[in-house]
Each structure stands twice: as structure tokens, then as C-alpha cells.
N, C-alpha and C positions, 0 to 999 in steps of 0.2 A: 504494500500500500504506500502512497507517495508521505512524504514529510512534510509538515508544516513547511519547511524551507527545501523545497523540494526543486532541482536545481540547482543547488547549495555546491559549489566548488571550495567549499572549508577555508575559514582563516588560515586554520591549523598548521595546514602547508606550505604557505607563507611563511609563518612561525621557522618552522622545521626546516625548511627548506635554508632560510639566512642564518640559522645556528650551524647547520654543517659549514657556513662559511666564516668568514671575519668577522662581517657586518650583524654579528647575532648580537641577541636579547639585549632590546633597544635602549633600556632604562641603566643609568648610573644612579648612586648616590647622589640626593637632592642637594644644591648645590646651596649653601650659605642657608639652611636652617629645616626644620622637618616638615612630614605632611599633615601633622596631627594639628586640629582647631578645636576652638571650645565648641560643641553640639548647638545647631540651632533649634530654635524652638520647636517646632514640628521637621520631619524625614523629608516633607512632602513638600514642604514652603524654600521657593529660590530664597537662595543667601543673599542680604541684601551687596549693591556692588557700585561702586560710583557710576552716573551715569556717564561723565567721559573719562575712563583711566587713562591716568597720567602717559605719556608717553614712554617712557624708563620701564613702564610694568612692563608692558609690549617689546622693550627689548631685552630687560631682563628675561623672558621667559621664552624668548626665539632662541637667544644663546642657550638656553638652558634645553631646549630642545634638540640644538643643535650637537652641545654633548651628549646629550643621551643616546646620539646615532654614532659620535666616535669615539665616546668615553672622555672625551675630555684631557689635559695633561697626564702622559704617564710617562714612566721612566724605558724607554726604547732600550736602553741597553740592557735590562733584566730580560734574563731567556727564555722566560715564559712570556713576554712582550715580545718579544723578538721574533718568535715562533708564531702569533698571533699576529703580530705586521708581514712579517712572509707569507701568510695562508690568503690575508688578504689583497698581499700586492699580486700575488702569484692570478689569485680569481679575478683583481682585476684589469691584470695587465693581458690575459687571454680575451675576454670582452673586448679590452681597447683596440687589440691587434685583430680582431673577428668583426669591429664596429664599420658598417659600411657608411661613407658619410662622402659617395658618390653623387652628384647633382641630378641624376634621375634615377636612384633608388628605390624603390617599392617597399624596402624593410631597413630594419635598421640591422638585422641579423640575419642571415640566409634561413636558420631554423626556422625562424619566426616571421613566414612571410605567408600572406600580406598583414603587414601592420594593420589593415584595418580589420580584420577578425578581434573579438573580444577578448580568447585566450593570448592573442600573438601582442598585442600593444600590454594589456596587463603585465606580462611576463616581460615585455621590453621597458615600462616603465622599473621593474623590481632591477632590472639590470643598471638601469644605468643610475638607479639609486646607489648601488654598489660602485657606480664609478665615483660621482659625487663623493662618497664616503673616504675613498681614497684619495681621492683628490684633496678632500679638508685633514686629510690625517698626514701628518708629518712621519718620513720617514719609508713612502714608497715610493714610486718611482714616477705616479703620477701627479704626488704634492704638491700643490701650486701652480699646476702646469697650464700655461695660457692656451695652449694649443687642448687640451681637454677641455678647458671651461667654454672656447668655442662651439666645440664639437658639442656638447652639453645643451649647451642654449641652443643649436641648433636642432640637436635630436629630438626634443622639446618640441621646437616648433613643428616640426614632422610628424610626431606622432598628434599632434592636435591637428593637422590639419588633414591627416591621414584617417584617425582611429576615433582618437578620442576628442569629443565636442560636441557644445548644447545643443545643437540639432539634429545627434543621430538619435532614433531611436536607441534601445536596451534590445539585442538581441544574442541567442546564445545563452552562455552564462550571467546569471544577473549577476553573481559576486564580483565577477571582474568590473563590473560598471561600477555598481555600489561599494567597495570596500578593497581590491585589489588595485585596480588602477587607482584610486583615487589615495589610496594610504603610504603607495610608492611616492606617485607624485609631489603630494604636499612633505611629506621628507625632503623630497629631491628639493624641491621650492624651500626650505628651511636653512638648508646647504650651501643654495646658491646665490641668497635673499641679495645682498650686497652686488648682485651684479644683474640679476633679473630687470630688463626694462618693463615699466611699469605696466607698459600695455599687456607685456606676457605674462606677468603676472595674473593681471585680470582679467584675461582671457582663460588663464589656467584655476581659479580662483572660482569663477562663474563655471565653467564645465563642471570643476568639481561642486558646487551647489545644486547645481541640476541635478548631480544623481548622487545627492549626498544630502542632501537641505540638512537632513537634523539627524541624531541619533533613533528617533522615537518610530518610522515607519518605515515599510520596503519601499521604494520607491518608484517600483511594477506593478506592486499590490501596493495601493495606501490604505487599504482595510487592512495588512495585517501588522501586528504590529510587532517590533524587532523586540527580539531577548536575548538573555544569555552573554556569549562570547559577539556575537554579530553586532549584541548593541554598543557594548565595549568599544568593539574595534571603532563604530560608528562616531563614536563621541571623540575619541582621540583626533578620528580626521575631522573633525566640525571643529575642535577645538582649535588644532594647526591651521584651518580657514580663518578664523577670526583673528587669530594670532599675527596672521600674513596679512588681512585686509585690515585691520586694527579695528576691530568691530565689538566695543563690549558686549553686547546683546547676544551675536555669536557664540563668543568664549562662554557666556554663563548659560548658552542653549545646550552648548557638551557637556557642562558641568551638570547642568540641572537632569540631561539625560539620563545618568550612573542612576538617579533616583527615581526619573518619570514622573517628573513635577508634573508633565504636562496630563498624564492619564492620572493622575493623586495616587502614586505611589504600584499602581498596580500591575507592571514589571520592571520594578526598581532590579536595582546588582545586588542592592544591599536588603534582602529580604529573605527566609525560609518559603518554599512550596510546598504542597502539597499534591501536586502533578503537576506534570510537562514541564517547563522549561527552567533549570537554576539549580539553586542551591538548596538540601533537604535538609531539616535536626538531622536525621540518621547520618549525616555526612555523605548520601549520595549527591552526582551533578547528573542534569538528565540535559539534552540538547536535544534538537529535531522532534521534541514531544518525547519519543519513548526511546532515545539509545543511551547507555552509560559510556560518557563522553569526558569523563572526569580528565585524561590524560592526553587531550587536545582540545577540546571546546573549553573546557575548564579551564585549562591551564591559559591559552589564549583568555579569556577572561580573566584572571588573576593576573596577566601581565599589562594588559590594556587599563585597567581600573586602578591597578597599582602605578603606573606609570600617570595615567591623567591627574591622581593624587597628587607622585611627586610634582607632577610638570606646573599646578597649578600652586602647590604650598606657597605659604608670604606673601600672597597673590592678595586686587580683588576680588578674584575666584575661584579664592582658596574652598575645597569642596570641605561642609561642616556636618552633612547630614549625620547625625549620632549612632546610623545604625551601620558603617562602615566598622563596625564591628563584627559583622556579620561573616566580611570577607578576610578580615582577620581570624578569628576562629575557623573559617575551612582550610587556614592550613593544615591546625591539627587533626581537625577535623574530617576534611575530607582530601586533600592530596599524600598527607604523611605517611599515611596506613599503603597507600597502593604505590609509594615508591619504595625501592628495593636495590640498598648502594647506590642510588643514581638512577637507578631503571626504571621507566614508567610501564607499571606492569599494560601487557597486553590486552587482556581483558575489558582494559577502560581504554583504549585508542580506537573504537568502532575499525572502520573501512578505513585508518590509518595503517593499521599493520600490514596493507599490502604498500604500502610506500618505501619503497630501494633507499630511498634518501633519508627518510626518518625515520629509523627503529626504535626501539624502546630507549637503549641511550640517548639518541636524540631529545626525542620527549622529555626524556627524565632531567637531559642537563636543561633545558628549556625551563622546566619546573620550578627547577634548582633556581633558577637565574632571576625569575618571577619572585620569587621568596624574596630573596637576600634584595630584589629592587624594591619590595614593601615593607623590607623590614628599615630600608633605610628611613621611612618615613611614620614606621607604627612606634606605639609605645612602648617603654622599653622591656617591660616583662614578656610579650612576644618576640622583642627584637632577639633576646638573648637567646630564648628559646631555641627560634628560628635559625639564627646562624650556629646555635652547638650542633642542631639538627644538621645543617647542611654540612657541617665541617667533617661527623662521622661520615657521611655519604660520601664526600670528595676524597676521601683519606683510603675508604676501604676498595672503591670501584680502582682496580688498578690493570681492568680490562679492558675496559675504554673512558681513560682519563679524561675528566671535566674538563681539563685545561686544553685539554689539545682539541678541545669540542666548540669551544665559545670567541667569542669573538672580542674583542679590545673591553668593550664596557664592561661586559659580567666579567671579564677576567681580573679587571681592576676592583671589582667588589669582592669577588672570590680573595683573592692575597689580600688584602684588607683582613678578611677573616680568616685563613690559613696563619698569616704571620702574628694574630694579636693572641699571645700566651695566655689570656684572662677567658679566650673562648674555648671553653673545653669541646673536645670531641666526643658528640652524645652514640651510648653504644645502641643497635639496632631497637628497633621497637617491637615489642613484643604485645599480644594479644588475639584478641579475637573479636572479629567486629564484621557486623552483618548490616551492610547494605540493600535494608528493603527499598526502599525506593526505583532503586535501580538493579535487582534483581542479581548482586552480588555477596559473594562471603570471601573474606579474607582468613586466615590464620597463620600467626604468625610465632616463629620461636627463634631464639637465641643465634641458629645457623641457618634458618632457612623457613621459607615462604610459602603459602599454597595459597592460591587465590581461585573459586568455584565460579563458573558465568555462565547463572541460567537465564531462563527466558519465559516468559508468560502471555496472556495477553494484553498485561499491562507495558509491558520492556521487552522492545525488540530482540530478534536470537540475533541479526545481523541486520547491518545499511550495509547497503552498495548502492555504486553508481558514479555517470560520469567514466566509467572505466575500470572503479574500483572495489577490490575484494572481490574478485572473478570466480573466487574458492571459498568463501567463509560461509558457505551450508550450513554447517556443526558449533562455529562457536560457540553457540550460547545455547547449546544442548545440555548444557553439562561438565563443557572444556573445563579440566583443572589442571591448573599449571604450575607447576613444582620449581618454588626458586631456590638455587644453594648457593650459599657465598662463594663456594668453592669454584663454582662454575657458571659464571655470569651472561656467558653467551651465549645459555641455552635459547633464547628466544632472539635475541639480535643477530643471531651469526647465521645468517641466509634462513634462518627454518620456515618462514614463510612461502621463500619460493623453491623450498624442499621437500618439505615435509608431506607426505601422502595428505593428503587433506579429508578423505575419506577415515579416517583414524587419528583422529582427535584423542589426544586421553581424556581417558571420564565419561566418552559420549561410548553411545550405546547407537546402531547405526543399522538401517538398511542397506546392503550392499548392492544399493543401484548405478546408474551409472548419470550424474547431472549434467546439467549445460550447466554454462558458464550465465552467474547473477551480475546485475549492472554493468552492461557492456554498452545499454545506451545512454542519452543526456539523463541528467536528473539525477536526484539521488532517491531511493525507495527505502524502506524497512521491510522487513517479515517478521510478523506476531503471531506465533503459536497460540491455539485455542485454549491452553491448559491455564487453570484459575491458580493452582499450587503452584509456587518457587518462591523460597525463601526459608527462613527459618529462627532459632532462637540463639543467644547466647546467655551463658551463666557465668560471674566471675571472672569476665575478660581472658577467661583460662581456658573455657573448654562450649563448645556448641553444636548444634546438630542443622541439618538444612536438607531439602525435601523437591524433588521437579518431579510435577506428572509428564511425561513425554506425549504428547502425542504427533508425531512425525507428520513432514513436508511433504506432501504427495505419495504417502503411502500408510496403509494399516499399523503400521509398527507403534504399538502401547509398551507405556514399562509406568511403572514406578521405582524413583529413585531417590536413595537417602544414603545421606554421609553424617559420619558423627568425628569429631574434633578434639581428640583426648590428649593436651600436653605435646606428646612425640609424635602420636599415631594418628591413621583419617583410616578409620572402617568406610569402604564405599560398598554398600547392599542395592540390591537389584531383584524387584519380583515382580510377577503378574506379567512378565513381556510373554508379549504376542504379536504376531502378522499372519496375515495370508495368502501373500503375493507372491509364493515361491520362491522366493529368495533366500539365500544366509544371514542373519540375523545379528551382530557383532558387539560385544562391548571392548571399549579397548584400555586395557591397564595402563600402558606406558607407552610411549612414542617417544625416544630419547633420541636428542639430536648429541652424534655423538665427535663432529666436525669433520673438519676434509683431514687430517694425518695424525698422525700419532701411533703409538700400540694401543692395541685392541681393546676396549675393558673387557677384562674376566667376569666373564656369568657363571654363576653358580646357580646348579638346582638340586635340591635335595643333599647338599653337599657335595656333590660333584660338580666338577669342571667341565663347558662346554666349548666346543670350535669357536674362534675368536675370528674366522673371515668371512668377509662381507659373500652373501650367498648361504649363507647358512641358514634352516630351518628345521623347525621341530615339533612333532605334538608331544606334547608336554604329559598329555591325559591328568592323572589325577595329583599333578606335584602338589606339594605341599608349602615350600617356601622357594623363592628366588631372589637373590642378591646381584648387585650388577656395580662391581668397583666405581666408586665417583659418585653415588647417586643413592644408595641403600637400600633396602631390603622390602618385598612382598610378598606376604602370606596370605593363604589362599586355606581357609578354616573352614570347617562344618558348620553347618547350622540345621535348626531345623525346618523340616520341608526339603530340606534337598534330598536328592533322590540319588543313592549312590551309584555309582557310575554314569549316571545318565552323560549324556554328549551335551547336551544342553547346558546343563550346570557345571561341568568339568571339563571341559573340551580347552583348555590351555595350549594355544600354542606362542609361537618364537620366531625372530628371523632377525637377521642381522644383511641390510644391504646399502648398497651404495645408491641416494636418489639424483638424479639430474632434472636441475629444471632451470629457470629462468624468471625474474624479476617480470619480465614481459607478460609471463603467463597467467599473473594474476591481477598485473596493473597495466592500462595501456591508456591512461587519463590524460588528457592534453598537458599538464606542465608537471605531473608526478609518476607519470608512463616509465614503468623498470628497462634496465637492460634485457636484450634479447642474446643475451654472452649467456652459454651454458654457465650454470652454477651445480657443485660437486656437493656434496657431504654424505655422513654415513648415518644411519640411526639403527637402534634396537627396539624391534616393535614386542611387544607382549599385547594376547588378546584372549580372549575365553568367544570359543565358538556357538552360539546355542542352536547350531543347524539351521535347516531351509525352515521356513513358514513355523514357529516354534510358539508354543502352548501354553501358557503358566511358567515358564521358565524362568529360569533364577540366577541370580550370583552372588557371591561375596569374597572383597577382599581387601589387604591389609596393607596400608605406606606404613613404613616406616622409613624415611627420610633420613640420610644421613651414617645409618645405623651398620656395622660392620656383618661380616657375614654367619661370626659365630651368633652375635645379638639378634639376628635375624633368624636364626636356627633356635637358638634359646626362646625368644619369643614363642616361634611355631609350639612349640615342645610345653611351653608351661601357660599356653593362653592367658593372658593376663585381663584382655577383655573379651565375654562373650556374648557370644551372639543369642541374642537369646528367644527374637520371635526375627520372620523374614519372611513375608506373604503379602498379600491385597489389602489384609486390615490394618496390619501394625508392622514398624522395621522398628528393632528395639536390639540397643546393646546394653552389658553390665560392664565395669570395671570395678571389680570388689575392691582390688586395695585402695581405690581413691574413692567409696564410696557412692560411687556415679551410677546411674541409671539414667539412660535417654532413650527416647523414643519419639515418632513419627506415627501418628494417628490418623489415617487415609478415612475412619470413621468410629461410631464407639467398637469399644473395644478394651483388651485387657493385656497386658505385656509385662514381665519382672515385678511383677506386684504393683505395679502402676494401672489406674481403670480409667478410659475418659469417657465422658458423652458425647462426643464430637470429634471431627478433624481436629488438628492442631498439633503441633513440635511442644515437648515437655523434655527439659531437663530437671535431675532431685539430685542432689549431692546433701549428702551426711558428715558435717567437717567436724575439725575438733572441738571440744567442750560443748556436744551435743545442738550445736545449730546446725539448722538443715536448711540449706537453699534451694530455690524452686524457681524455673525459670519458664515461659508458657509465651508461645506466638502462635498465631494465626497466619500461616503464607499464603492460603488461598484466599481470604478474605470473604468469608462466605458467613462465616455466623456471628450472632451477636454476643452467644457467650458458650462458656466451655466452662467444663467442668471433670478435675482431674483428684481420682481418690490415691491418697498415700500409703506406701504400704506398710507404714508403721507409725503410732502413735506419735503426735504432736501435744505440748503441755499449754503453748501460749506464742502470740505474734508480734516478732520484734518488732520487723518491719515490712512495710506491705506497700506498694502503687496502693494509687485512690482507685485502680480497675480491679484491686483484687481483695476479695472477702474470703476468709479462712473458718472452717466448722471446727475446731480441736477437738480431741479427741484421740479414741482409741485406732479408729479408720475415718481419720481425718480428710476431710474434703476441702479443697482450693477450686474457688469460681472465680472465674476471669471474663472482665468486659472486655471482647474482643473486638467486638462490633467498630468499625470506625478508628481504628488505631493503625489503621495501613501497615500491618504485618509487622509490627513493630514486638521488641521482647517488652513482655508484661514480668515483673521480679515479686517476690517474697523471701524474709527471712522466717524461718519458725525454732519454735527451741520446744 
């Protein structure tokens, strides 16, 4: 079904795309004082602003814009500058020497012809913002150079007279109208203020009003109105308009946009949602109405709102609204949890992770660079926060270094906070945290990450379009993706345009055979029919989470549940079914195992297995498997399984070598991959459950990390069991930590737990006899639930205002679920 912003060519790529070069993440530290103001009176009310500012404001804050595009004075002879003025004389000394600036040209670059296409001038003006950039930075080779600044103004007037100007229609991509072209430009124009004659100025000035007027609406659609990351970006270029024409009324119409004075408030930046588009309590970001977009649209949003912050602090139009708190708290809140050393987990980059250019490090230093540009201007119990946060990230990623990622300005922030001794380096984050909103679970431990992305019919399984994510079928099946410190490149080092895409881990899969999704304009979603995904947490320490499957274009049913203990992820699987003849798949592990090295050693059952690529094997009924680099999975009885059956036991293996190509899964006019073969090897594990399969079942056991006796020993002394696995209830026990979870598909009865309804229930029993209790709702179907314990409770510590407790000997806990968007309901009892 299309997106609200459907046709959407993403900021994000933008973003991404100038972080792989010099010219990345635009914002420095605020230049002679912070972003932070006393709150005005209401969110909703413009700040008051002189009617004519003084002229000084106007150049105070062009200069300061103008650093924020080259960071401003730094010390060229440090090697980490050094290294970052090469990366970008190098990009744009190839531009310069590739720049045609023949007197009857058609393009200004052979790629990108004819200029007047919407992708081919957008992309020409991002270019020759990067020449600009070079040109005002000292130190490369085209610094100061008169013969560029010609060329410049000239290219300028080419593409306006060629592409871009108030009398063409929008056609094509609207984002390059509305927010690509126009957000190069007025940079470029910031750049080159001192030497622009006035007339090109306002000729450039007025193009971009035309298809920019204000942050607040599309300006193809003026019924709908912008959110998100789109509005951001929007405000920033309004802002640089006003800035350029010296227009108070302007500047305070970007400013006033972050809030949405104009609709009172109702798609401010700085506000919680409760669907479609922003920022959620639960710390999810949702973009295009239903995708989790946390690690592109997000991030783009926290760099733009942070940046228009700093750009306006000390200002007339200094932004005051009080709830710019909002966008402070999501960084703990909503970016911290899903970055990982630097990585922006995948999960949250939609139809990003088919981009050659921008993988997860991308995104993540992108993140990184966004933070430490708001912390320059937030209050200081964030700020410290924020950069101890960033400093462990930067310290441990030492597979694709921040600094060899970013471009002059974040670099100058980053060593800022690397060389200051008073900022400590914060150690990874740990917990567990459930994004209902956006139909994610994260968990996270001391060495390593697992992030769950399912899909309902509130939160898309995949966007495509425009070209992109040609292969993302399955993500949001159920993909779970296993981070280790050890091995950071599991997800950046090609696996996108390697990886069987049909075998996803975690998903559970008809083995048909698709087309290829979003090959045309436009960008789409796909929303599964299924009301369940999502689940509880208890104790920031341990949770369980729950997707009905029901498949794309085919019969295939399952119910599936994971539970979250500390070390371990029990993932359980029952009620699958189809009838389409086909094989039926769930897949344990898909390990990208890179293009050279030695082999890892697998182990099953305690033997040693062929370590070359080509090798396969049915496994039939193993027990445990270990794989060097990565640790260990067991594969345990429960009940209902049906001994030897094929369906439930049916294990196999294969170790090969994939070739594909960047091309194969993005061919998007400015984000289109190489069509250069790409190598690597993976190790697949799968449990077969046959053609067309009945009730069928699975279960089995991560243990992350974990060596291969500990993987053996596990198997051998179960420490958590399984203790129901069917259509009604997926219930595990771990006796030494007192735990009991379960997944209620209806009433029903499990480890001594009873409910009357759907719903995710975790009970832990801790020391000095308190008992925690944890209760969600992920399908969001009933109004209340009600869960009996299986042991006496005396009295209630503490309880949500949703949940009432019976004491007792066979104590009952009622939960208002109704209306709480799958959020955890908590009790303590003693």
C-alpha cells in the first residue's frame, strides 16, 4: 500500500551519502554560546522576535552556518584532520576535473545528464555543494580558487536555467524539488554569499520559495501536511532563505515550524505520538505512517532540529519552545538502545539497508555526529551523558572507525570529546527494551546484541521503492539479528547484497520463489494482516515477545514466540501450517562469515565438521551446535513435539560461498549499488518442516557468545525449560532465576500461570520474597486480562494505576489493557 509520502526519495540518503565523504554531518559546536533558552509561555505560541533584526544577527548567523558546512578553524596538521582534508580534496578534486563547464553543455556531469531531470540537477546541486565546501576550506587544493568560484556561479546559473526554476512544474521525485535540491542549494548560497550577484541570488532565493515556502506542507499536496524528518529538513532550508534574503518573518517561519505554531502544535518535532509519524514514550520513531525508521528518518530528524537549534541560539530566533525536551530524551530514549559500537542497527534503516553507500556504520556515525551536534547546545546533565555515550562507541568500533567516516565538522566535535580526560568512556548499554510502537524488541548484554523486527498490521514488515530493497520480503517476519563486539561486520560487510534473502534468521519462510519489490517510482509498504507483534519486558533484564505470521501471498501460518533470559533467547514455533506444496522453512542462523580467513569450526554434538565452502548436512535430530566466533545453539524437547518427526527435527547445515551484487537489490536513481560481483561466505542452519506441513513445530536455543563446552553443558543440564509449545500457550521456566514467561494466543494454562485472554506474562520470584509481574497486550484486542499466580501472594508493593491484584493463596493480577498500545503493564507483590 503507498505511504503517506509516497514518492519519498528519503533525506536519509542525503545524510548518508555526504558522511561517506568530507563534507558530512553539517552541524559544529554553537559558536560563542548554547542552544538552550528560558521556555516560553505556551509550545504552541511564536517567540516573540524584533520586527526588523538588527543586521549583525543576519551575519552572525550566515557565518555560523557557514561553519557548520566546514567546521570552522581547525588544526590541519593533526592526522586525523589531515586525513579528513584529503578524503575531501580527493572527492572534490575528481568532481572538479569531471565538471563540464563547456558553453553548450547539457549537464554539468556526463552521469547526470540532462540537468533538467529532477534526480540529475538535485544530485548536481549536492555536488557542487561539495565543491563550495572545498573551496571555503583551507588546505585543499581548491581553496580560494578564483577559477572554481567562476565555475561555481556559473554552474549555478545552468542548472537554474536548465532544471531548477519557479516555472517548472514538480515532476518525478517531489523530494528533489522540495528538500534535495533546494537544501544543496541554499548551503551552496551560504558559501558563496560574498560573491553571489544579487540578482542570482534572488532568482535562487525565489525558486527555492516556490517549492519550499514553509516547513508546515508538501508543496504537491498542500492538504498534506509534513512530519517527522521531512519537516526538519524543511525548516532548516526556510531558515537559510530568510537568513540569505534577510527576512525576519522567514527565519521565525522555520523556527516556528520544529513546533507547528501554524496547525497549534499538532505535528510539532517536539511532541510524543501515539500513531504515524514521530517520536513515541516507548522510545519508538515511526516515519511514512507505519515503518521503524529510527536509524534514518530519525536520525535525519535529530540532526536537522539539532542543528536549527544550534544555528539559531543568541539569536532573535532563538527556538524557546519548553518541550524541546522531548528531542533530548530520545536520545536515551530512542537512538541509544538501537546503536551498537557505532552501528545503526538494521532493523531500524527501512529500505536503507539496500544502500552500497550507507550501511549500518554509516548511519550509526551519522547518529553519533547528531548527538554530540545537540549536545553542544543541550543542558549539561545530557550533555555529559551524551558524549560519555558517544566516546565508548568511538573507542570500541575499531572496524570501521568514526574518524575515518566523518567529515571536518563532526570530526572537530568528536576530538573535543576523545581528548577531554573528565569525559569518561561509558561501557555498552545493557537491557531490554520493547518497542511497541514500532513493532521492535531489542536485548541487550554486556558483549553482544539481538534486536527482533516484526510486523503487524499496524508497522510495516518492509518499504520499498524508487528502486529500493528489491529483496526485503522477510524482514520484518521475525528477522533477528545477533550483534557481537567481536564481530562488527556482521551486517555492514556486503551481507545485504549477499546474503540469501530467502533465509533470514528468525523468519520462518515459504520457499517460493518472488519478484523483485519497489523496482518502480514511489515508495510503498507491506502490512501483514496479523493483530499480535510485540511483547513485555520485566526488570530491564529479561522479556518475552510474540508474531502471528500470517505470510505474503501464500497459506503459510505459524505462531511465534521468543523469551529473553540474561544470556539466552529461547525462539519457539507452533501451529505452522501451509498448503501450497511447498517446503516450509525456519531458519536459525544465516552467518555472514566474510570473503577470507580460516574457516570457523562447527561443532555438533561435539564433533567437528568440514570447514569448506560447499559443505552440507542433515543434521536430523542434533542436539546442540556451536560455530567459533559466534556461540552456541540448542535444539531441546518440549512438549508436543513429536519424536523424530521431519517437521520438528529436520536440522540441516551448509557452509557456501554467495555472489551477488549491490545492483541486485538497489538500482535507485542516486543510491543505485555497484553491479561489480560481491564474494562472501556464510553458514546457514535451518530446521526443515517439509512440503505443505500441519501443526508443526520448533524450538531452539542462542546462546551468544558462549564457548562450545558451555554450549554442551547447557544442552546437558537445561537450565531453562520449555514447558508448554502449541496454538494456546508458548511458555518457558528458568528455575534458578525464578522466571516463568509465557505467550497467551488465548485462555489458557502454562507453568502454573492461568490467563483469560491473549497477552505476554512474565513472574519472577527474587530475593526477600518479592515477586515481579510483568503483562502486555501485543495484539491489542482486549480490554482487560487477567492472569492467576501460581503461588500465594501476602500484599502489593507496587502496582501501575492499570493493574489490580486479588492476594491470596491463588492470587489473581487484572490488567487494563485496553488502550495502552501494547505497552508493559508492571506489579511488584510480596
Amino acid at each position: 500500500m503507498p505511504t503517506p509520502d509516497s514518492g519519498s526519495s528519503s533525506a536519509p540518503r542525503r545524510r548518508t551519502l555526504l558522511i561517506a565523504g568530507a563534507a558530512s554531518a553539517l552541524v559544529p559546536p554553537v559558536a560563542g554560546g548554547t542552544a538552550w533558552a528560558a521556555p516560553a509561555e505556551k509550545a504552541t505560541e511564536a517567540a516573540p522576535e524584533a520586527a526588523d533584526a538588527p543586521e549583525e544577527a543576519y551575519d552572525t548567523l550566515l557565518a555560523r552556518a557557514s561553519a557548520q558546512l566546514t567546521g570552522g578553524d581547525f588544526d590541519a596538521a593533526d592526522p586525523d584532520f589531515t586525513a579528513a582534508l584529503k578524503t575531501l580534496d580527493t572527492q572534490a578534486s575528481a568532481l572538479w576535473r569531471q565538471l563540464d563547464r563547456s558553453a553548450g553543455r547539457t549537464a554539468l556531469w556526463r552521469d547526470l545528464s540532462p540537468a533538467s531531470e529532477p534526480g540529475n540537477f538535485g544530485q548536481s546541486y549536492t555536488r557542487l555543494r561539495t565543491l563550495a565546501i572545498a573551496r571555503a576550506t583551507p588546505g585543499t587544493s581548491l581553496s580560494g580558487s578564483a577559477e572554481a568560484l567562476d565555475a561555481l556561479l556559473g554552474a549555478l546559473r545552468f542548472l537554474h536555467s536548465t532544471g531548477y526554476r519557479p516555472d517548472r512544474p514538480e515532476s518525478g521525485n517531489w523530494w528533489f524539488w522540495e528538500i534535495g535540491a533546494p537544501r544543496a542549494l541554499m548551503d551552496t548560497c551560504v558559501l558563496l554569499r560574498a560573491h553571489l550577484p544579487a540578482d542570482d541570488l534572488a532568482a535562487y532565493t525565489a525558486t527555492v520559495k516556490k517549492f519550499c515556502p514553509d516547513p508546515d506542507r508538501r508543496t504537491n499536496s498542500p492538504s498534506l501536511a509534513e512530519t517527522g524528518a521531512n519537516r526538519a529538513d524543511k525548516a532548516v532550508i526556510v531558515a537559510l532563505r530568510g537568513l540569505l534574503t534577510r527576512d525576519t518573518a522567514t527565519v521565525a517561519l522555520a523556527r516556528d515550524g520544529l513546533s507547528d505554531v501554524r496547525d497549534s502544535g499538532r505535528n510539532s518535532l517536539f511532541q510524543y505520538v501515539t500513531s504515524g509519524d514521530g517520536f513515541y514514550e516507548d522510545g519508538s520513531f515511526v516515519q511514512h505512517g507505519s515503518v521503524a525508521y529510527t536509524g534514518t528518518y530519525g536520525s535525519v530528524l535529530l540532526g536537522a532540529a539539532g542543528q536549527l537549534i544550534a544555528l539559531l541560539a543568541d539569536s532573535p530566533w532563538a527556538v524557546t519552545d519548553p518541550k524541546t525536551s522531548v528531542l533530548y530524551e530520545a536520545v536515551d530514549r530512542t537512538f541509544a538502545p538501537v546503536v551498537f559500537d557505532g552501528l545503526m542497527m538494521d532493523a531500524v534503516r527501512g529500505r536503507a539497508i539496500s544502500r552500497e553507500k550507507a550501511r549500518d556504520h554509516n548511519d550509526g556515525a551519522a547518529t553519533l555526529s547528531h548527538i554530540l551536534q545537540l549536545a553542544s547546545g543541550a543542558p549539561a546533565p545530557y550533555a555529559r551523558r551524551w558524549r560519555a555515550l558517544a566516546k565508548g562507541w568511538i573507542r570500541r568500533n575499531r572496524t570501521t572507525p568514526y574518524l575515518g567516516l566523518v567529515g571536518i565538522p563532526a570530526l572537530a566535535r568528536a576530538k573535543a570529546v576523545l581528548d577531554d580526560p573528565s569525559v569518561p568512556a561509558a561501557d555498552r548499554l545493557t537491557g531490554h527494551f520493547v518497542f511497541a510502537g514500532m513493532d521492535r524488541v531489542v536485548h541487550r548484554r554486556p558483549g553482544w546484541a539481538l534486536t527482533l523486527s516484526l510486523s503487524s498490521k499496524r508497522v510495516a514488515a518492509y518499504e520499498a521503492g524508487n528502486g529500493e530493497n528489491l529483496h526485503g520480503w522477510y524482514t520484518g517476519d521475525g528477522m533477528t539479528y545477533l550483534y557481537d563486539g567481536d564481530d562488527l561486520g556482521q551486517f555492514g560487510d556486503a551481507f545485504w547484497a549477499t546474503v540469501d534473502p530467502y533465509r533470514l534468521p528468525g523468519t520462518t519462510v515459504d520457499t517460493r520463489t518472488r519478484a523483485d519489490i519497489g523496482s518502480g517510482g514511489g515508495t510503498s509498504t507491506y502490512r501483514p494482516k496479523n493483530a499480535v507483534a510485540g511483547g513485555a519486558a520485566l526488570d530491564s533484564r529479561h522479556g518475552a515477545a510474540a508474531m502471528e505470521l500470517i505470510a505474503d501471498g501464500s497459506s503459510l501460518r505459524a505462531r511465534k514466540a521468543w523469551f529473553f533470559l540474561d544470556n539466552t533467547v529461547v525462539a519457539l514455533g507452533a501451529d505452522i501450517g501451509a498448503s501450497d506444496g511447498r517446503t516450509v522453512e525456519t531458519i536459525v542462523e544465516n552467518r555472514n562469515l566474510h570473503a577470507g580467513g580460516a574457516a570457523r569450526r562447527l561443532t555438533v554434538d561435539g564433533r567437528g565438521q568440514p570447514g569448506h565452502d560447499g559443505w552440507s548436512a542433515r543434521l536430523g535430530d542434533a542436539r546442540w551446535v556451536h560455530l567459533d566466533g559466534t556461540g552456541g545453539y540448542v535444539f531441546p524437547d518440549f512438549p508436543g513435539r513429536s519424536a523424530g518427526r521431519a517437521a520438528d527435527s529436520g536440522l540441516r547445515a551448509l557452509r557456501e560461498e554467495r555472489v551477488g551484487a549491490w545492483r541486485d537489490i538497489n538500482t535507485g536513481a542516486d543510491t543505485g549499488g555497484s553491479a561489480s560481483p560481491v564474494r562472501r561466505r556464510y553458514l546457514t542452519l535451518w530446521l526443515d518442516h517439509g512440503v505443505s506441513p500441519t501443526e508443526a513445530s520448533y524450538a531452539y536455543v542462542l546462546l551468544p557468545g558462549a564457548s562450545a563446552a558451555a554450549t554442551a553443558g547447557w544442552a546437558r543440564t537445561r537450565p531453562v525449560r520449555i514447558v508448554a509449545n502449541d496454538a494456546t500457550v508458548q511458555a518457558v521456566e528458568a528455575r534458578r532465576d525464578g522466571l516463568v514467561a509465557a505467550h497467551f494466543w488465548g485462555p489458557g494454562w502454562a507453568g502454573g500461570l492461568t490467563s483469560s485472554g491473549p497477552c505476554t506474562v512474565l513472574v519472577r520470584r527474587g530475593r526477600g520474597g518479592v515477586v515481579s509481574v510483568a503483562v502486555a497486550d501485543p495484539g491489542r484486542a482486549g480490554a482487560t486480562v487477567s492472569v492467576g499466580l501460581p503461588f500465594g501472594v501476602r500484599e502489593v508493593v507496587r502496582a501501575d494505576d492499570t493493574v489490580t491484584v486479588v492476594p491470596g493463596a491463588r492470587p489473581v493480577v487484572t490488567v487494563r489493557v485496553g488502550g495502552s498500545r501494547g505497552r508493559t503493564h508492571t506489579a511488584e507483590l510480596a
